[in-house]
KOLZA-462099 format. One record per residue (C-alpha): y, z, x; residue number from 1. Coordinates in nm, 4 decimals. Example, Ala and Ser with C-alpha at 12.3 -4.5 7.8 and 13.67 -1.06 7.14 Angstrom:
REM KOLZA-462099
[[-0.4500 0.7800 1.2300] 1]
[[-0.1060 0.7140 1.3670] 2]
END
This chain:
REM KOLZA-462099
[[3.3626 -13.2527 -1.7516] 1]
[[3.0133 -13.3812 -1.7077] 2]
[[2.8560 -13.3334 -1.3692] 3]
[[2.8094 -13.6450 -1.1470] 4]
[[2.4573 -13.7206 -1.0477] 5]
[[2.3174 -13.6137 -0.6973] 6]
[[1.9860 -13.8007 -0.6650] 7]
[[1.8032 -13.4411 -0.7629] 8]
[[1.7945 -13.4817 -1.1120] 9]
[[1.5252 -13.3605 -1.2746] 10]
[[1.4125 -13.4392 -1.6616] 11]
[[1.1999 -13.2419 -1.9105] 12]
[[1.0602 -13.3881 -2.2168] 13]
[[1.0011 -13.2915 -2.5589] 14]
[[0.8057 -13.5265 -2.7717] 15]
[[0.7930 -13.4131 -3.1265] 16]
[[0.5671 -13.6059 -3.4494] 17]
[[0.8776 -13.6223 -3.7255] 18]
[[0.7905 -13.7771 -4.0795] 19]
[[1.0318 -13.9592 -4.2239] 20]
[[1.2340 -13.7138 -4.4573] 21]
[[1.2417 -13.4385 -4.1495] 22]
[[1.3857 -13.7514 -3.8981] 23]
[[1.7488 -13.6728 -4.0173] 24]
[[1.6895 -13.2734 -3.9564] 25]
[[1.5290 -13.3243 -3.6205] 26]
[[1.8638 -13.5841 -3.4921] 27]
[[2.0664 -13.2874 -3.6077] 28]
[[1.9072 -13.0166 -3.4163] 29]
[[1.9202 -13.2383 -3.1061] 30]
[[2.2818 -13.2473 -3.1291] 31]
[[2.2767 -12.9068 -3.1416] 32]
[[2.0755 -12.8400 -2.8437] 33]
[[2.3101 -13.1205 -2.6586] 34]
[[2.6176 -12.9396 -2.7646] 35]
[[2.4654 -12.6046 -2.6327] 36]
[[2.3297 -12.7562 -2.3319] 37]
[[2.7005 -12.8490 -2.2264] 38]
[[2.8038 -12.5415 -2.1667] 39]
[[2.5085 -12.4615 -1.8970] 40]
[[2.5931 -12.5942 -1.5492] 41]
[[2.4622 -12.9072 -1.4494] 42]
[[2.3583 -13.0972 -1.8011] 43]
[[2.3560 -13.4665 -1.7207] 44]
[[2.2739 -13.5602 -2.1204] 45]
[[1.9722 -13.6194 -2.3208] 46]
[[1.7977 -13.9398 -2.3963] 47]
[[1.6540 -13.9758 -2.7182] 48]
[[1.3792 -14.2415 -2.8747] 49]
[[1.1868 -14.2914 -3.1817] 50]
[[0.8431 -14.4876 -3.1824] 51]
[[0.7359 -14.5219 -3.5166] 52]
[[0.4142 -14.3011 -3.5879] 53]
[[0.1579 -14.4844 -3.9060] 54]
[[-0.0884 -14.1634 -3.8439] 55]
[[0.1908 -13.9351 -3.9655] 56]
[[0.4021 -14.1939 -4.1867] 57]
[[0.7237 -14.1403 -3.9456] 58]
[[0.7803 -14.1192 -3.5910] 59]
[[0.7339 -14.0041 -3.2712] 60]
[[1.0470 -13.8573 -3.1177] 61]
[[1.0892 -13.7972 -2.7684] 62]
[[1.3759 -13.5917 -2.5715] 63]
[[1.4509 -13.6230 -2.2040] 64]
[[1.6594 -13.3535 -2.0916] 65]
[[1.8286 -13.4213 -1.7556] 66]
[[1.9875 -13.1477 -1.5174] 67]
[[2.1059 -13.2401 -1.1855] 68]
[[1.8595 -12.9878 -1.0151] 69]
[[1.5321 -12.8063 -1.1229] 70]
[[1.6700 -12.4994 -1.1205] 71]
[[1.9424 -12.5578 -1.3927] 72]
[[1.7266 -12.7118 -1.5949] 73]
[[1.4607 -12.3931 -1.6119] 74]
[[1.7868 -12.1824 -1.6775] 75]
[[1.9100 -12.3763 -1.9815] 76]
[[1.4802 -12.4032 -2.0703] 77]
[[1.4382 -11.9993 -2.0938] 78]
[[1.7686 -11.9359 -2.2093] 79]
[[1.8317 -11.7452 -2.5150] 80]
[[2.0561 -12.0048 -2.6443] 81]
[[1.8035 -12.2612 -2.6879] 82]
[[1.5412 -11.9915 -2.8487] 83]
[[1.7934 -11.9435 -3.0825] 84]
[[1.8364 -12.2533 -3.1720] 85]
[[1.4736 -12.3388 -3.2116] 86]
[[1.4265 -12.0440 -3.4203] 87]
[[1.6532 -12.1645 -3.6670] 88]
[[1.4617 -12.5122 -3.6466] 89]
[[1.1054 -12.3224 -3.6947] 90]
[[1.2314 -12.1262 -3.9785] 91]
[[1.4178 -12.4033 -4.1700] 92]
[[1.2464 -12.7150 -4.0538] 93]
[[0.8666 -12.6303 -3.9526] 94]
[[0.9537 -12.7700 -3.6550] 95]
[[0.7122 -12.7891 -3.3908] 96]
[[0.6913 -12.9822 -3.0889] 97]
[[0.4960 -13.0574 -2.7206] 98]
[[0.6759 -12.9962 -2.3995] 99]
[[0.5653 -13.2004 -2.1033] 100]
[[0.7245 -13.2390 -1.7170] 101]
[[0.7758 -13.5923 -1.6907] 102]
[[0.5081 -13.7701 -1.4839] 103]
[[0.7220 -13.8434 -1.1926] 104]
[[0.9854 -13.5491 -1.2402] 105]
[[0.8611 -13.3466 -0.9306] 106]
[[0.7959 -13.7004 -0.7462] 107]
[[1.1692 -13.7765 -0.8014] 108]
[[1.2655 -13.4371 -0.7651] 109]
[[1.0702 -13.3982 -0.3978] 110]
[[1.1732 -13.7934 -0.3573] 111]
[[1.5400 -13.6747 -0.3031] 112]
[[1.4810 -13.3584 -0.0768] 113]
[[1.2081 -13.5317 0.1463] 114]
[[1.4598 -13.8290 0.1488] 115]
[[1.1458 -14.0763 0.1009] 116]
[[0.8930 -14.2286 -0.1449] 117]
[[0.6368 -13.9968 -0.1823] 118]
[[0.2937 -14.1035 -0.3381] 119]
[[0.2651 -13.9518 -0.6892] 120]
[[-0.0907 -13.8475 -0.5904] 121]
[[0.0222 -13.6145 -0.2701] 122]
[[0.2910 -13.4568 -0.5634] 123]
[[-0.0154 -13.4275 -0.8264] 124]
[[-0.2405 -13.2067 -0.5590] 125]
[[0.0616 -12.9783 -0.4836] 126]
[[0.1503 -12.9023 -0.8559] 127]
[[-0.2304 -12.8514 -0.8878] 128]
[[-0.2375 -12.6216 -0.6373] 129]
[[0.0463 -12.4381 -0.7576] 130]
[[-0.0194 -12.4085 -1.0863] 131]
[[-0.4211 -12.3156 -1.0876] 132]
[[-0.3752 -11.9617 -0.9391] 133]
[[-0.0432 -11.8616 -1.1452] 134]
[[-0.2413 -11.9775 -1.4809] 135]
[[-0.5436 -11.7630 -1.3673] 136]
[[-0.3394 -11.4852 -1.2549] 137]
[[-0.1586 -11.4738 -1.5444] 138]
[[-0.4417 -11.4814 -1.7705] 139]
[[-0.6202 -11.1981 -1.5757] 140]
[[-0.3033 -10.9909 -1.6013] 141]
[[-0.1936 -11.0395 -1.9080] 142]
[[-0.5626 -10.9870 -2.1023] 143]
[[-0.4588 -10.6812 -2.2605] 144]
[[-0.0884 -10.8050 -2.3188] 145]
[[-0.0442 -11.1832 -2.3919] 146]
[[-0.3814 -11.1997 -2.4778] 147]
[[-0.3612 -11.0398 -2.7715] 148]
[[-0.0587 -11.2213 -2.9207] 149]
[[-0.1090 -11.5281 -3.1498] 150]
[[-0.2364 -11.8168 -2.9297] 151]
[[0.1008 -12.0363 -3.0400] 152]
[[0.3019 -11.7378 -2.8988] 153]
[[0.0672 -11.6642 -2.6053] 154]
[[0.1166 -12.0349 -2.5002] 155]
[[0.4687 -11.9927 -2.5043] 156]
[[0.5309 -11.7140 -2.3456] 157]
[[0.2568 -11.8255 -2.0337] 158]
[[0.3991 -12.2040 -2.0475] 159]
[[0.7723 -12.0344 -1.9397] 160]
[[0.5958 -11.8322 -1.7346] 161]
[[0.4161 -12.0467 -1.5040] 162]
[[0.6782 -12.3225 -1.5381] 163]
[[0.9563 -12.0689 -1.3758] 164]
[[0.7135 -11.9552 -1.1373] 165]
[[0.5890 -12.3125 -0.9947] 166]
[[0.9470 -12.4587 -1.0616] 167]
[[1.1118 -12.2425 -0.9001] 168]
[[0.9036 -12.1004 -0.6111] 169]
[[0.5782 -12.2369 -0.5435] 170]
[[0.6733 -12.6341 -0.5650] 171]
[[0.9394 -12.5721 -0.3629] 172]
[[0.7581 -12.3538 -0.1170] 173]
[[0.4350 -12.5519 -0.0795] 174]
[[0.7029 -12.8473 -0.0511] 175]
[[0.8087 -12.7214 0.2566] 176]
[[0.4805 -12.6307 0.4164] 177]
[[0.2959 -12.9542 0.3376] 178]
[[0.6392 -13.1301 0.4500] 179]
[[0.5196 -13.3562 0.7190] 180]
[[0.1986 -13.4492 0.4806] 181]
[[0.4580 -13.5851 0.2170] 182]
[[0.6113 -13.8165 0.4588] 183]
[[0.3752 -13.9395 0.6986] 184]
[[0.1255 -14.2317 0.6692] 185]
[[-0.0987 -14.1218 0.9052] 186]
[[-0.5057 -14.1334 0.7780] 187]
[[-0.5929 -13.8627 0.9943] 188]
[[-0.2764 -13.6066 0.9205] 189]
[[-0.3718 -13.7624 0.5746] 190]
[[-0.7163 -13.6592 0.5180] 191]
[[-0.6538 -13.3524 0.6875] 192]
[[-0.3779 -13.2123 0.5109] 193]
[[-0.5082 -13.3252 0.1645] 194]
[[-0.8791 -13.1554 0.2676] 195]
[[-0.6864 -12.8420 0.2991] 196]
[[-0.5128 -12.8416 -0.0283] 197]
[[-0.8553 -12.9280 -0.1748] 198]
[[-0.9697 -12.6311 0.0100] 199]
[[-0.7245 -12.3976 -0.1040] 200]
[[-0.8546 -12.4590 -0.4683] 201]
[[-1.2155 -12.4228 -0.3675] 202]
[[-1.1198 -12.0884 -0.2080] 203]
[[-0.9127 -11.9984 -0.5253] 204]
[[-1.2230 -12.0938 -0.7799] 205]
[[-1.4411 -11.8716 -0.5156] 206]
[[-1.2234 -11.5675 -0.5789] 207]
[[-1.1897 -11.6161 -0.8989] 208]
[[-1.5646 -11.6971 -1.0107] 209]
[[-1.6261 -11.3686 -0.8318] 210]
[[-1.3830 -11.1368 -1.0335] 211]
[[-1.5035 -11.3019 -1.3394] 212]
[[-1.8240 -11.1956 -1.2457] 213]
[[-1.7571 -10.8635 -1.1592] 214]
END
């Protein structure tokens, strides 16, 4: 039975550049990835769409993917069911394709647990400041490892990375600290929470900038 929403969806896209005699193909693997996607907990359905492409001489396919939390939907994104599935499609199809977080997933997504509208700008600076220090990180850590894979497969493997590791943790964490900044319309709680998120990153390209230079 499918789930019933909560109000915490959140939606991943895939937007994928199909020519015409690979559109057929690419309708077919979705219905295998919807198929598969049942049988994870919490798959609300996919939404598909096709906007045709001249540059390529077929179209311009996008996915949304809808799970009724953020955390079900990273599960069914690094499971080993889907990489199956998408090996078959890279093998047989040449399938390739972009993955993108929808511009106002985590907006929605915090929307529903801060019970509020929350500016898409105050959402923008939090991912930001999640994300800058787990990409750096990463790359610092995994020079000698990641870095010397393929840059298609390096991309891959750090994209799933950092997307479990903001997803999961730091969104929700900084969420909770910077709590009362997501709600309030106060200029002065404002401009002072948002100059300390700016100053986080400032600190972070500091530290950074130095070990580079060491």
């Amino acid at each position: 039975m499918m789930p019933k929403p909560t109000g915490e969806e959140f939606t991943y896209t895939f937007k994928s550049e199909i020519s015409n005699d690979r559109l057929a193909d690419y309708k077919k693997l979705q219905v295998r990835m919807d198929h598969a996607a049942l049988k994870f907990e919490g798959y609300l359905g996919q939404e598909l769409s096709f906007v045709p492409s001249p540059s390529n001489n077929g179209y311009s396919c996008i996915a949304r993917v809808t799970f009724i939390s953020l955390q079900l939907c990273l599960t069914w994104l690094d499971s080993t069911e889907r990489r199956h599935i998408l090996n078959d499609a890279e093998a047989l199809l040449s399938y390739e394709y972009d993955s993108l977080l929808e511009p106002h997933s985590f907006d929605q997504w915090l929307n529903s647990c801060q019970g509020m509208q929350t500016p898409v700008w105050k959402i923008n600076l939090l991912v930001w400041l999640a994300l800058y220090p787990s990409v750096m990180i990463l790359m610092l850590i995994g020079q000698n490892s990641l870095g010397v894979l393929p840059l298609p497969l390096n991309m891959l493997i750090s994209n799933a990375i950092t997307v479990a590791i903001t997803g999961w943790f730091l969104v929700p964490w900084l969420s909770k600290r910077y709590g009362r900044w997501l709600q309030t319309k106060s200029k002065r709680l404002n401009a002072i929470y948002t100059a300390s998120v700016i100053g986080f990153l400032l600190l972070f390209l500091l530290f950074f900038s130095a070990l580079n230079d060491a």
